[in-house]
PDB file of N, H, CA, C and O in Angstrom:
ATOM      1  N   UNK A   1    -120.506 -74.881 -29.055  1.00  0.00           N
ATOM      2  CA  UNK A   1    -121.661 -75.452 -29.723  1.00  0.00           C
ATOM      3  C   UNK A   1    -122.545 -76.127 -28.677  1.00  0.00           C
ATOM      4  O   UNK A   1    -122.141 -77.191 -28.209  1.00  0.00           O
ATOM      5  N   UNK A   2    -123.656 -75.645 -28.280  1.00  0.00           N
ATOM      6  H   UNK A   2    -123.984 -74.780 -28.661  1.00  0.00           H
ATOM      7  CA  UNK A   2    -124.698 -76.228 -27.969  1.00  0.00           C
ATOM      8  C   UNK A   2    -125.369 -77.457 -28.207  1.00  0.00           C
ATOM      9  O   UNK A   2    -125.160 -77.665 -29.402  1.00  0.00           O
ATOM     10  N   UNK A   3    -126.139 -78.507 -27.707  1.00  0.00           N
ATOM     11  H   UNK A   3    -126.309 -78.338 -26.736  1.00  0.00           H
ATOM     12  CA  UNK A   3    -126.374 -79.480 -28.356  1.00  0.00           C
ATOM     13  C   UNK A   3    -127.369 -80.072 -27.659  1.00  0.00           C
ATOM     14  O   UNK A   3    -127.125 -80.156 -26.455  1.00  0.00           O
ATOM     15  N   UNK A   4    -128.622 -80.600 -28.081  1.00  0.00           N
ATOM     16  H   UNK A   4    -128.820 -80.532 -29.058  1.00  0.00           H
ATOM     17  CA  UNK A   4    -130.064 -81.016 -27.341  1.00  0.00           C
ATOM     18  C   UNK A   4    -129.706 -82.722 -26.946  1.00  0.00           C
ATOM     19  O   UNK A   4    -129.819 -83.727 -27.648  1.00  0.00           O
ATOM     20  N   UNK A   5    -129.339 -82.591 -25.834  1.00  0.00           N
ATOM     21  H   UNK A   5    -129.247 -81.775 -25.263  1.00  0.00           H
ATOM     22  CA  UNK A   5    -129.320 -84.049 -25.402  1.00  0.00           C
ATOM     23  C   UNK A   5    -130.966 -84.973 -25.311  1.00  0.00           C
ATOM     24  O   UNK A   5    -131.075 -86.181 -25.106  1.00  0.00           O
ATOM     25  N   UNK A   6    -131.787 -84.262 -25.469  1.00  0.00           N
ATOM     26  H   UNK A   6    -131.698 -83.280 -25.635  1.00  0.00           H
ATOM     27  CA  UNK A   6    -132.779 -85.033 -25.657  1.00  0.00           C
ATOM     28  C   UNK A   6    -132.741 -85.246 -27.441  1.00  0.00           C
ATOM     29  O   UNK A   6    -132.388 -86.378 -27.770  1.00  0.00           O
ATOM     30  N   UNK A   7    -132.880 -84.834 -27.938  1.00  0.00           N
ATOM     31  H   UNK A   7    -133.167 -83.914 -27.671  1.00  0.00           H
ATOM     32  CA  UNK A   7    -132.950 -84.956 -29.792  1.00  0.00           C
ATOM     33  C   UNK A   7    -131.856 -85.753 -29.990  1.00  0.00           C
ATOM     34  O   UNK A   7    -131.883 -86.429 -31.018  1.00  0.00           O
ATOM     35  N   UNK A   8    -130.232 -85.924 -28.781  1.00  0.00           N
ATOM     36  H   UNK A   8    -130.209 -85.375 -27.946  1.00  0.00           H
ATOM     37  CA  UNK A   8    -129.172 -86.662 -29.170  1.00  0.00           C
ATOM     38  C   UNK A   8    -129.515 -88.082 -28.600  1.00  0.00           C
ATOM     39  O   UNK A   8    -128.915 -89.063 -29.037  1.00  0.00           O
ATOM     40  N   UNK A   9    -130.579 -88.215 -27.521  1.00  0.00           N
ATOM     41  H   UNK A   9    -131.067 -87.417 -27.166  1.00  0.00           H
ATOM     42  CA  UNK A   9    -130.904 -89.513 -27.240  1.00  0.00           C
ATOM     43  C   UNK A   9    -132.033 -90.496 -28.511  1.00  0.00           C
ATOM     44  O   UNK A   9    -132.185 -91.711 -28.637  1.00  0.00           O
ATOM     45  N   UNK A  10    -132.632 -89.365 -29.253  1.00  0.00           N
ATOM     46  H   UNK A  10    -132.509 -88.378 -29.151  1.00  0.00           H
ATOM     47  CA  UNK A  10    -133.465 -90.013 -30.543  1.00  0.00           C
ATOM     48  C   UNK A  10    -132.666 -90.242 -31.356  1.00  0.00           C
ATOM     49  O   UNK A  10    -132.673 -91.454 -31.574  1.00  0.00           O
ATOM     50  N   UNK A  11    -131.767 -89.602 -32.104  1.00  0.00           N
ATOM     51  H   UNK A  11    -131.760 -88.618 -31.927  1.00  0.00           H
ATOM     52  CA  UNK A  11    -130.845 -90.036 -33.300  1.00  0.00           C
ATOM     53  C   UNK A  11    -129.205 -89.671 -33.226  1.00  0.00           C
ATOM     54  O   UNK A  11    -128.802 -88.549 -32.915  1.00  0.00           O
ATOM     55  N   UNK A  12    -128.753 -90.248 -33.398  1.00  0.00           N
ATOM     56  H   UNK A  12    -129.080 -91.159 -33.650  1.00  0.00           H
ATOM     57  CA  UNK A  12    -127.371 -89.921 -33.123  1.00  0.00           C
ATOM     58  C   UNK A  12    -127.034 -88.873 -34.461  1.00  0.00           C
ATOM     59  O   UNK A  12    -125.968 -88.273 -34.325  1.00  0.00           O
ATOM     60  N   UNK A  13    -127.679 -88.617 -35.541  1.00  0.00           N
ATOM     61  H   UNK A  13    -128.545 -89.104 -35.652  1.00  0.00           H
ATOM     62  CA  UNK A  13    -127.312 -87.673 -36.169  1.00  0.00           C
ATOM     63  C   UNK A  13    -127.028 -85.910 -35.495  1.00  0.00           C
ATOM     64  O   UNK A  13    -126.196 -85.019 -35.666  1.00  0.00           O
ATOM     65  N   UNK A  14    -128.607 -86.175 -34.457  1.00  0.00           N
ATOM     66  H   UNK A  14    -129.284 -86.898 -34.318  1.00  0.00           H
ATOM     67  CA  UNK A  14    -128.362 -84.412 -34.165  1.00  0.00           C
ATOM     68  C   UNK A  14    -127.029 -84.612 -33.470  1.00  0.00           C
ATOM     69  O   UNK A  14    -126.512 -83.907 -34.336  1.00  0.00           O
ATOM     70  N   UNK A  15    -126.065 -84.911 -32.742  1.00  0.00           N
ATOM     71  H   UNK A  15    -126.485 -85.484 -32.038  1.00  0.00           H
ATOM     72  CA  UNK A  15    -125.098 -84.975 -31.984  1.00  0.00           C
ATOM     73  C   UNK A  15    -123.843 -84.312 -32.897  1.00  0.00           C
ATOM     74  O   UNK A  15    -122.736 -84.149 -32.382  1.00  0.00           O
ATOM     75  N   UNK A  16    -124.183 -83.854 -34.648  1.00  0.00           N
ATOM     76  H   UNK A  16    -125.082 -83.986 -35.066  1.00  0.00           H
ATOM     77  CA  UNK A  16    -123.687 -83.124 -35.525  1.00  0.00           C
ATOM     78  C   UNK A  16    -124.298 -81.963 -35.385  1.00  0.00           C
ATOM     79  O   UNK A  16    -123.589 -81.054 -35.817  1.00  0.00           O
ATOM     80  N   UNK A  17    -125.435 -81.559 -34.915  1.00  0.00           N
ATOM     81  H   UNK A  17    -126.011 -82.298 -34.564  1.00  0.00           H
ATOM     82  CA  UNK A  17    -126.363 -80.689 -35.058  1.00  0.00           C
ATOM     83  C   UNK A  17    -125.947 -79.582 -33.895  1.00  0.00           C
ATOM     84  O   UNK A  17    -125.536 -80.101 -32.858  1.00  0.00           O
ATOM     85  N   UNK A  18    -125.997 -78.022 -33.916  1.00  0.00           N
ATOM     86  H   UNK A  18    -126.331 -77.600 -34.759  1.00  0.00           H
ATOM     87  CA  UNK A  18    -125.896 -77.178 -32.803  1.00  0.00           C
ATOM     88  C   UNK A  18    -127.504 -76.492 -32.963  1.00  0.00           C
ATOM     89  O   UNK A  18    -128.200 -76.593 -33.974  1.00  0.00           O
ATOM     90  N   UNK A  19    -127.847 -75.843 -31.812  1.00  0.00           N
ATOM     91  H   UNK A  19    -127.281 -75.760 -30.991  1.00  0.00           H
ATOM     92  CA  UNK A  19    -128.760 -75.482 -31.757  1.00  0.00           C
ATOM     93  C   UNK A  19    -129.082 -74.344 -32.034  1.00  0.00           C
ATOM     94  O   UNK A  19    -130.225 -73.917 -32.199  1.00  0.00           O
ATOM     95  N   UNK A  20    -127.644 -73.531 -32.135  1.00  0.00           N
ATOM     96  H   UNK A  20    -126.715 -73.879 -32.001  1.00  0.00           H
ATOM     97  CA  UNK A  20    -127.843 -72.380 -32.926  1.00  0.00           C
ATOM     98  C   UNK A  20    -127.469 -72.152 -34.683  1.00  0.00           C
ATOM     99  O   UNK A  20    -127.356 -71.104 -35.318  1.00  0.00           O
ATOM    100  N   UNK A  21    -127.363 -73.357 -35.056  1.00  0.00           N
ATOM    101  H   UNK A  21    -127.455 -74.209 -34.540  1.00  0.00           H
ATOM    102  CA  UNK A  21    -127.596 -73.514 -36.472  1.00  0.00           C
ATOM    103  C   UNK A  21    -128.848 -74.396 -36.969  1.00  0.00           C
ATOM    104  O   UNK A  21    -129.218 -74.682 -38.108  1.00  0.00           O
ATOM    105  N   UNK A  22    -129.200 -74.617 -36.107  1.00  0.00           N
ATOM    106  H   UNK A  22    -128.899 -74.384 -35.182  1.00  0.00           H
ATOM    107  CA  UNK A  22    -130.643 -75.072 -36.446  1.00  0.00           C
ATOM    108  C   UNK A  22    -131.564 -74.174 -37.219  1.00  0.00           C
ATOM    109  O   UNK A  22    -131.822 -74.570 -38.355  1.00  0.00           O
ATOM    110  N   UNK A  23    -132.147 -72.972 -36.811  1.00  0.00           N
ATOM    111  H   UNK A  23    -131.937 -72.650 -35.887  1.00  0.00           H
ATOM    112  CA  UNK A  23    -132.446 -72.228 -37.808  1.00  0.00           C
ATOM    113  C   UNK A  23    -131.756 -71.447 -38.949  1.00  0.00           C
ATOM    114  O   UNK A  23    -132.204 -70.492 -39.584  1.00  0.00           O
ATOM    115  N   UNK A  24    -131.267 -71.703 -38.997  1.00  0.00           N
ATOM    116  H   UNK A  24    -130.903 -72.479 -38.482  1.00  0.00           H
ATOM    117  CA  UNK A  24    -130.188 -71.273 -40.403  1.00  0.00           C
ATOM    118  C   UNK A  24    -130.895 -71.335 -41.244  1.00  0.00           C
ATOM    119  O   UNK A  24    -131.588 -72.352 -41.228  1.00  0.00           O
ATOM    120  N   UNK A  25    -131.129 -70.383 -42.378  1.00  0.00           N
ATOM    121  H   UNK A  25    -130.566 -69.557 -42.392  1.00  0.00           H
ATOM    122  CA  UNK A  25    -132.202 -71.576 -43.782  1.00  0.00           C
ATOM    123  C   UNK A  25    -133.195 -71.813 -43.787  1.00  0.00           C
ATOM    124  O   UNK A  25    -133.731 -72.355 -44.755  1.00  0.00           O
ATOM    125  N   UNK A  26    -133.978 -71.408 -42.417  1.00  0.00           N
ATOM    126  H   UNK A  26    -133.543 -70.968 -41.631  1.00  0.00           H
ATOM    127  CA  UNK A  26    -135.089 -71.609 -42.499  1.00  0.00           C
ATOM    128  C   UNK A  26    -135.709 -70.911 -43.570  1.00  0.00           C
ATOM    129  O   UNK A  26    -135.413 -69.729 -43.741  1.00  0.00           O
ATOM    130  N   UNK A  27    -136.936 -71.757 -44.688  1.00  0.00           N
ATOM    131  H   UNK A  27    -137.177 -72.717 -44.549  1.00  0.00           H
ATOM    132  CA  UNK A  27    -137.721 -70.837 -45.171  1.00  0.00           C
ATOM    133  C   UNK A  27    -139.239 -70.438 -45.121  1.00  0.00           C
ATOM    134  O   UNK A  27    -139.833 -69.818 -46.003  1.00  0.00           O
ATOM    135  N   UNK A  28    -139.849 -70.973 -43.749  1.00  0.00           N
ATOM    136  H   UNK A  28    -139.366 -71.477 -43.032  1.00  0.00           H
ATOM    137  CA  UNK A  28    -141.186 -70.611 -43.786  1.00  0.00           C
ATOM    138  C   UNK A  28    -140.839 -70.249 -41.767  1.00  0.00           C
ATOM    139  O   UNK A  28    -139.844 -70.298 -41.044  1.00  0.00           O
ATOM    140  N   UNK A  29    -141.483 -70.099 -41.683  1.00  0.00           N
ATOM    141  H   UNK A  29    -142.292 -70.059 -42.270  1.00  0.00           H
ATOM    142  CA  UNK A  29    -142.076 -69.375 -39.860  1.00  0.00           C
ATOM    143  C   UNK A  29    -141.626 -70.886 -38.961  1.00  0.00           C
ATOM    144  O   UNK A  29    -141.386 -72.075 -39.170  1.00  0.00           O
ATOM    145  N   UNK A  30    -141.683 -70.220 -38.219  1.00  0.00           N
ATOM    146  H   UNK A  30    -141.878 -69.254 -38.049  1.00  0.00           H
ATOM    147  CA  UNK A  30    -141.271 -71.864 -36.727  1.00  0.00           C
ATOM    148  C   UNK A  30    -142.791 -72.132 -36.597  1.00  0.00           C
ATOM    149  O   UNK A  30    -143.667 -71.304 -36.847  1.00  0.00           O
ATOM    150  N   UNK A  31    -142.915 -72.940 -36.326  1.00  0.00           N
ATOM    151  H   UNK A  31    -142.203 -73.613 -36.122  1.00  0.00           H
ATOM    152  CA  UNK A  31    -144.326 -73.102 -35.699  1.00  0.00           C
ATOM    153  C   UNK A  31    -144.175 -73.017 -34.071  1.00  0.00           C
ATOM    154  O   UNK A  31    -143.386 -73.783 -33.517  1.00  0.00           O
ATOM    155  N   UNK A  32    -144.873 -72.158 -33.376  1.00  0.00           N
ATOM    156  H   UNK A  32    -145.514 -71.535 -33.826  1.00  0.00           H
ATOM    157  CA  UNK A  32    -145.003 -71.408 -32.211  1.00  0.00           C
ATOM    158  C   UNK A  32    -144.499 -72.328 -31.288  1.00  0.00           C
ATOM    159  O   UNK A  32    -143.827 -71.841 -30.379  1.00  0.00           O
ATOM    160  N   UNK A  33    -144.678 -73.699 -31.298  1.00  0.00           N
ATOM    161  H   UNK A  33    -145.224 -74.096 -32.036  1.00  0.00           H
ATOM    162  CA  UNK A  33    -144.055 -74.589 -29.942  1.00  0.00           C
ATOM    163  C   UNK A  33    -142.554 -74.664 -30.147  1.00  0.00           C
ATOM    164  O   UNK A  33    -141.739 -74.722 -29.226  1.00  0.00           O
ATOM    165  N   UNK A  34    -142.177 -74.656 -31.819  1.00  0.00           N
ATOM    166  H   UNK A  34    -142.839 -74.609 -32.567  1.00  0.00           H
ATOM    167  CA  UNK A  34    -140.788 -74.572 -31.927  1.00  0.00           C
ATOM    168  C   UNK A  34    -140.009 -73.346 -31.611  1.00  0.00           C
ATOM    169  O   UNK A  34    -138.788 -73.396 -31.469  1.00  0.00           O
ATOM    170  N   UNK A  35    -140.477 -72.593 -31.534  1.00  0.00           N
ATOM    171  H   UNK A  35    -141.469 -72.552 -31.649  1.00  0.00           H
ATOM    172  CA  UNK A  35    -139.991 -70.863 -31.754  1.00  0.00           C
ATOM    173  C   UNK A  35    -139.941 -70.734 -29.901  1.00  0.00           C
ATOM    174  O   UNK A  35    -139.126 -69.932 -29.444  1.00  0.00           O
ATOM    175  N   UNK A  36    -140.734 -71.457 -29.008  1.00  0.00           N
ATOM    176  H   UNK A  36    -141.396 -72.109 -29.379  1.00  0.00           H
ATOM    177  CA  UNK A  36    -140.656 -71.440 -27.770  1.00  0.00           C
ATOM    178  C   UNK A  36    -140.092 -72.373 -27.273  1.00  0.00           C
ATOM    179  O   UNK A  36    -140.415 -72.553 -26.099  1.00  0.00           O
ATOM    180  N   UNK A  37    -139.314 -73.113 -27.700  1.00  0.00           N
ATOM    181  H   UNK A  37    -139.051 -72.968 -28.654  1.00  0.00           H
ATOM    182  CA  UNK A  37    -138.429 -73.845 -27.494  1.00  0.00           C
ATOM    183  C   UNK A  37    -137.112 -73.575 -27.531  1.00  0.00           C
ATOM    184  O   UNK A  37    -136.399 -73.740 -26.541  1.00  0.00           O
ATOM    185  N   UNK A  38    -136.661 -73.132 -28.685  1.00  0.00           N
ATOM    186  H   UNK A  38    -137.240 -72.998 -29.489  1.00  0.00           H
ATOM    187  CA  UNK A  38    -135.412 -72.122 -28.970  1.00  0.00           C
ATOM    188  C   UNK A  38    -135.772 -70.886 -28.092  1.00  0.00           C
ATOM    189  O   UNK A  38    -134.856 -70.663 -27.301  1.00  0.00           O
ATOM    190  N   UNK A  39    -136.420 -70.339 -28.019  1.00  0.00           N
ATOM    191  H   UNK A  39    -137.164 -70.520 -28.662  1.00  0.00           H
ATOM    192  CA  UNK A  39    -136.175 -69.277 -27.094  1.00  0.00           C
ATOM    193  C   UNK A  39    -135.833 -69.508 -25.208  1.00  0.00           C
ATOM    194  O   UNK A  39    -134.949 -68.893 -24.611  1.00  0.00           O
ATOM    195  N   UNK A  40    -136.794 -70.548 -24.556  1.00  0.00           N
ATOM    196  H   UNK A  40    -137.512 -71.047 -25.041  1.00  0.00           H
ATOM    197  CA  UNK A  40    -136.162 -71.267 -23.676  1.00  0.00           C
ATOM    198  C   UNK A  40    -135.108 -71.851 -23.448  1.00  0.00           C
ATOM    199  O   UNK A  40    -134.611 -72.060 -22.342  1.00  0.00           O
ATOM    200  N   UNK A  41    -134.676 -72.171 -24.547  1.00  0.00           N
ATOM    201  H   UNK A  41    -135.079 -72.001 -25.446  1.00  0.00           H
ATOM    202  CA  UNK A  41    -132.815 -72.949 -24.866  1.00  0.00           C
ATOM    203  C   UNK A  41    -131.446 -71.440 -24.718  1.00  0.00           C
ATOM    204  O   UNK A  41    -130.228 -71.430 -24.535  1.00  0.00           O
ATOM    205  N   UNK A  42    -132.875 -69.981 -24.990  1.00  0.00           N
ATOM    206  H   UNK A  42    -133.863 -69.989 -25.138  1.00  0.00           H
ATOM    207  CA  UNK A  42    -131.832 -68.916 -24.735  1.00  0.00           C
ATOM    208  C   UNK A  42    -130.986 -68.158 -26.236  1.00  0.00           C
ATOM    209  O   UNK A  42    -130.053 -67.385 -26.453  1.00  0.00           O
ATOM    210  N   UNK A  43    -132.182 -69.098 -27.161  1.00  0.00           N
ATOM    211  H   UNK A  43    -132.940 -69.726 -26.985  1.00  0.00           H
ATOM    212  CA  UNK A  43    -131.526 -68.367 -28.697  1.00  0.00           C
ATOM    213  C   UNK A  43    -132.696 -67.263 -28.910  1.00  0.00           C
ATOM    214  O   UNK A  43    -133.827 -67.216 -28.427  1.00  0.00           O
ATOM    215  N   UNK A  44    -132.062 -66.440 -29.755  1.00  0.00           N
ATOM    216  H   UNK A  44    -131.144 -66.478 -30.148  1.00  0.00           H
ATOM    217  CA  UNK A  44    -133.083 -65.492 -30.294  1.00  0.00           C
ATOM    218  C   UNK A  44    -133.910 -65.994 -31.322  1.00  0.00           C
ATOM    219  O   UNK A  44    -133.344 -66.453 -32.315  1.00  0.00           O
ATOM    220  N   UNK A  45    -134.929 -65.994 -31.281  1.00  0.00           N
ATOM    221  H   UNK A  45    -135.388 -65.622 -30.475  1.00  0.00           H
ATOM    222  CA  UNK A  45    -135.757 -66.306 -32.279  1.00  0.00           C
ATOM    223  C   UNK A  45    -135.935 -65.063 -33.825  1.00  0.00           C
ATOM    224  O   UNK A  45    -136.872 -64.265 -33.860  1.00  0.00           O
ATOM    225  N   UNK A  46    -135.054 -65.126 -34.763  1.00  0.00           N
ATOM    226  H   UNK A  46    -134.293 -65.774 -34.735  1.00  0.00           H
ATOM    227  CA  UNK A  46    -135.444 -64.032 -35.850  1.00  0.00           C
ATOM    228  C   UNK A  46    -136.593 -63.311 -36.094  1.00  0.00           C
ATOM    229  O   UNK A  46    -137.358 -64.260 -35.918  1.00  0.00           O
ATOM    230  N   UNK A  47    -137.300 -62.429 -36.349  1.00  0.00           N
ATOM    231  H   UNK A  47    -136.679 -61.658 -36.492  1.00  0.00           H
ATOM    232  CA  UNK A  47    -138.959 -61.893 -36.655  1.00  0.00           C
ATOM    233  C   UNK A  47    -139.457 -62.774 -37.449  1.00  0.00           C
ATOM    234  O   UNK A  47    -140.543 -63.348 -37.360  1.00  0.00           O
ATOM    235  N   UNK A  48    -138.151 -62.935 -38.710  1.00  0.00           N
ATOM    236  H   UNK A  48    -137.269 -62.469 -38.782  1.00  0.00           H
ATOM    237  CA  UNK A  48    -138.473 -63.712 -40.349  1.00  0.00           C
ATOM    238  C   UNK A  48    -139.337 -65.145 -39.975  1.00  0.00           C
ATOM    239  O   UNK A  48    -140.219 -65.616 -40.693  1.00  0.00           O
ATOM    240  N   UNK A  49    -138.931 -65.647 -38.847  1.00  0.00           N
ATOM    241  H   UNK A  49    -138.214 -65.264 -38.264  1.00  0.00           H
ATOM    242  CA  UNK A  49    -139.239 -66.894 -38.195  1.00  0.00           C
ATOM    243  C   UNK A  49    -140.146 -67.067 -37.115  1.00  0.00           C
ATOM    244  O   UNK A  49    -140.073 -67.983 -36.296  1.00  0.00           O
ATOM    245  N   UNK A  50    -141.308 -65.848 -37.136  1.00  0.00           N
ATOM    246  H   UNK A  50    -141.368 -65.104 -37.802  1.00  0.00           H
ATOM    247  CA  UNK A  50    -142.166 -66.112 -35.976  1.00  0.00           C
ATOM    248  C   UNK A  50    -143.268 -65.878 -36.910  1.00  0.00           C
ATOM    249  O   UNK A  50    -143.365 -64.958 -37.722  1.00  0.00           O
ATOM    250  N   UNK A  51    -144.418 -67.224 -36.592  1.00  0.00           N
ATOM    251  H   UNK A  51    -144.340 -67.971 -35.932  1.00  0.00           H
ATOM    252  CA  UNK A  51    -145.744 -67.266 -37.377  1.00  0.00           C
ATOM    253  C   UNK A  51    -146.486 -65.633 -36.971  1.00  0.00           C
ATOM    254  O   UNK A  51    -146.188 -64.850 -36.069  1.00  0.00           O
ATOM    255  N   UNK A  52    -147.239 -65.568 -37.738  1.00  0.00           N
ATOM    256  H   UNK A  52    -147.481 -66.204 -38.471  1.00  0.00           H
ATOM    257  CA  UNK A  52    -148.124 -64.245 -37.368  1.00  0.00           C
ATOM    258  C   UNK A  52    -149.104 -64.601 -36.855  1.00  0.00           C
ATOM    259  O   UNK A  52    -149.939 -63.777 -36.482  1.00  0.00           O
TER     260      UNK A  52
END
């Protein structure tokens, strides 16, 4: 499990959080800075989840 030590220095909740269940469930598009973020972290970004 992966885990964003910057997002774990804002709340100690994400430190439950992996970064590849982060999009899980999503139900609308990433918004483009998010979708390039996960992809820099080295996850695949889904199609279902990239704005048009």
């Amino acid at each position: 499990m992966r885990t964003c030590p910057f997002l774990n220095n804002i709340h100690a909740a994400t430190k439950a959080m992996s970064l590849e269940q982060a999009m899980s469930g999503l139900p609308m598009p990433l918004h483009p800075g998010a979708a390039r973020f996960y992809k820099e972290k080295g996850l695949t970004v889904p199609a279902s989840l990239m704005a048009n």
